[in-house]
Backbone as a ProteinNet text record, in pm:
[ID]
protein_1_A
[PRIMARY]
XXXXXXXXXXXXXXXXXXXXXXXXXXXXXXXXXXXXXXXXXXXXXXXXXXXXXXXXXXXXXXXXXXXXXXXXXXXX
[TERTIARY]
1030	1005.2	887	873.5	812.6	700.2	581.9	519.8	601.6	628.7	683.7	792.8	854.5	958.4	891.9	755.8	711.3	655.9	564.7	517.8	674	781.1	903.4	868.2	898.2	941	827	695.2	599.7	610.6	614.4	691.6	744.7	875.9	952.1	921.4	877.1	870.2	726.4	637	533.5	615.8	739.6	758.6	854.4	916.6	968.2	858.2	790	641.1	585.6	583.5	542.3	622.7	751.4	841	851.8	873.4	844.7	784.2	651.9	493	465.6	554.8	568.1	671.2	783.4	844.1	798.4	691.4	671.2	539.8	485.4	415.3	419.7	524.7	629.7	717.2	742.7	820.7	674.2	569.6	462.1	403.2	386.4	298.5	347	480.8	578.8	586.9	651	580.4	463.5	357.9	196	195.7	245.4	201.1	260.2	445.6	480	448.3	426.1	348	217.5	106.5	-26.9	16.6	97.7	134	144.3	276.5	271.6	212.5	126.3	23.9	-92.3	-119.9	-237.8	-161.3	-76.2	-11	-13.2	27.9	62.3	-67.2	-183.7	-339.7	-351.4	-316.3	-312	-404.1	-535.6	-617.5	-607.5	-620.8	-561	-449.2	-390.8	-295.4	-295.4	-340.3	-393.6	-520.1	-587.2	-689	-596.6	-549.4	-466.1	-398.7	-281.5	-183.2	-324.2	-405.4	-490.2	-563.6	-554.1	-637.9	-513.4	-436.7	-362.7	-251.8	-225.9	-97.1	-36.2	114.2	175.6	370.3	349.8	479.1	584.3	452	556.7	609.1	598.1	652.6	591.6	462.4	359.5	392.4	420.4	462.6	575.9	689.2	840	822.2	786.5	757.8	728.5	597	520.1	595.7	706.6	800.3	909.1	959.6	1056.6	1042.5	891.7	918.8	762.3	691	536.6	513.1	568.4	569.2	574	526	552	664	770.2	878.6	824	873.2	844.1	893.6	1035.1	1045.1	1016.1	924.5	894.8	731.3	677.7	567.3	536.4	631.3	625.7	617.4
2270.9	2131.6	2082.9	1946.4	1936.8	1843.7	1821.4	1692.7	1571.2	1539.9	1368.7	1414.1	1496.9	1524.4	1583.7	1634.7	1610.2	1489.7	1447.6	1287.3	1187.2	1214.8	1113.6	1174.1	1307.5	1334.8	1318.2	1345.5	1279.6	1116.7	1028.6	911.3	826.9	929	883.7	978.2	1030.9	1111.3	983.8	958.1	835	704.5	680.1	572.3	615.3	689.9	736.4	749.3	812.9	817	668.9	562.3	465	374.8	391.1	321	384.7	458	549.7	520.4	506	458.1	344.2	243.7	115.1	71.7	124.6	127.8	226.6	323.6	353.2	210.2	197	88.9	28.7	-32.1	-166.2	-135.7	-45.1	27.3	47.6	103.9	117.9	-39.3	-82.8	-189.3	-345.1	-342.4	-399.5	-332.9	-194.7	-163.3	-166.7	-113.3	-151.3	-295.7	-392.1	-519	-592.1	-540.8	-570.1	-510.8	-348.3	-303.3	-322.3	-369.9	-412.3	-567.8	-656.6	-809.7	-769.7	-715.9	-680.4	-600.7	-521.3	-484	-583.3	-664.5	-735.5	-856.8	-856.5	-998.6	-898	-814.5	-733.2	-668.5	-731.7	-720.5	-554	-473.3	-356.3	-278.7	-276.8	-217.8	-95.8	-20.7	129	144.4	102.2	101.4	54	-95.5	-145.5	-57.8	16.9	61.2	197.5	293.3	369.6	348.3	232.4	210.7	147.6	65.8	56	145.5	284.7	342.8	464.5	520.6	575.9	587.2	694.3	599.2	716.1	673.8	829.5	751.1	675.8	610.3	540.8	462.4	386.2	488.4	602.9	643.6	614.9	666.2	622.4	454.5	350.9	220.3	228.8	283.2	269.8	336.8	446.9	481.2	403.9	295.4	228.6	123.8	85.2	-38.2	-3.5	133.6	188.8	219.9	232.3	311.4	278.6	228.2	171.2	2.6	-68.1	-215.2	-253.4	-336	-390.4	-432.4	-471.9	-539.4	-680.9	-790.6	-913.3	-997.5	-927.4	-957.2	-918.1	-776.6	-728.1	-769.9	-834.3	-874.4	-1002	-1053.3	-1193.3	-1213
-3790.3	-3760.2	-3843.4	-3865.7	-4000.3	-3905.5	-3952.7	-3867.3	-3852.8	-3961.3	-3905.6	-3775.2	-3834.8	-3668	-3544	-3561.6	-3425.3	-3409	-3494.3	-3428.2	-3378.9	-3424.1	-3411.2	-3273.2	-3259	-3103.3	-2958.9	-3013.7	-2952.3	-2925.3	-3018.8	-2959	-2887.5	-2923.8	-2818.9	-2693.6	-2655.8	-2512.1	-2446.5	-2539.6	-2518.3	-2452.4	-2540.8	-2515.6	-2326.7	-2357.6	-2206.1	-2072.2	-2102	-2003.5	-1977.1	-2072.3	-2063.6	-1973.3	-1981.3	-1940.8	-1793.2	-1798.5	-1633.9	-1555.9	-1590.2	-1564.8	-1510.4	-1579.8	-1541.9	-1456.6	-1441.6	-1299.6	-1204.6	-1191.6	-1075.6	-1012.7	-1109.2	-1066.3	-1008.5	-1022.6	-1022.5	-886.8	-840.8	-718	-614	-652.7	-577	-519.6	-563.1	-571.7	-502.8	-506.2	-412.1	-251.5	-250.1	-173.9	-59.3	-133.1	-86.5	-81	-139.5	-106.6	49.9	71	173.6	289.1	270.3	362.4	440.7	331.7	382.8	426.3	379.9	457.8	580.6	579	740.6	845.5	810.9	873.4	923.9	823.1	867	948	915.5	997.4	1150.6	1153.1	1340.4	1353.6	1282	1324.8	1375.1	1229.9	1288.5	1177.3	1217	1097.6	1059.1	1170.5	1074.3	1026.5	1033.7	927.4	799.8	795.6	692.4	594.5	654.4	537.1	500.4	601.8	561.1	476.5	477.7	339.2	245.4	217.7	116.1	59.7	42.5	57.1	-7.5	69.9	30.9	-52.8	-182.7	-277	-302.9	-241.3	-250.4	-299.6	-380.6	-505.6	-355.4	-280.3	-198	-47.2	-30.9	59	176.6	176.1	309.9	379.4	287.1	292.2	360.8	273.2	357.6	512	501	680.1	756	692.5	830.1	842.3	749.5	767.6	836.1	806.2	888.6	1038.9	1064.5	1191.6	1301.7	1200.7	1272.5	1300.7	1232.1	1254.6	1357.8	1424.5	1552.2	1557.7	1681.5	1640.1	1716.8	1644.5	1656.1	1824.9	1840.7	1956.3	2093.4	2074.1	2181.1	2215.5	2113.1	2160.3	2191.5	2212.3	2290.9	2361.3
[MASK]
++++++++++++++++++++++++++++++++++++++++++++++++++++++++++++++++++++++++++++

């Protein structure tokens, strides 16, 4: 393998990582954003600094939406 064919292949594995990188972001961060809304809206602080605080690519988020949220009609 000659240099230019590793820099080609360095590259492109850059440009893959990059692109990766930016949809986990992009998946996280949606996430964390709907998660901490609704936390602070159901005035629930530990939770809120927990998900702010903690970053694990959205999963910690989907749980507390799945299964910790208040439900809206039972607290009426």
């Amino acid at each position: 393998m000659t240099s230019a064919q590793i820099a080609e292949y360095m590259t492109q594995y850059m440009i893959q990582f990059v692109a990766l990188l930016v949809v986990l972001v992009i998946w996280t961060l949606t996430w964390k954003g709907i998660a901490l809304w609704r936390s602070a809206r159901n005035n629930q602080l530990p939770w809120f600094v927990v998900l702010l605080f903690i970053n694990i690519l959205g999963l910690l988020e989907i749980i507390y939406l799945a299964f910790f949220q208040r439900d809206k009609n039972k607290s009426k």
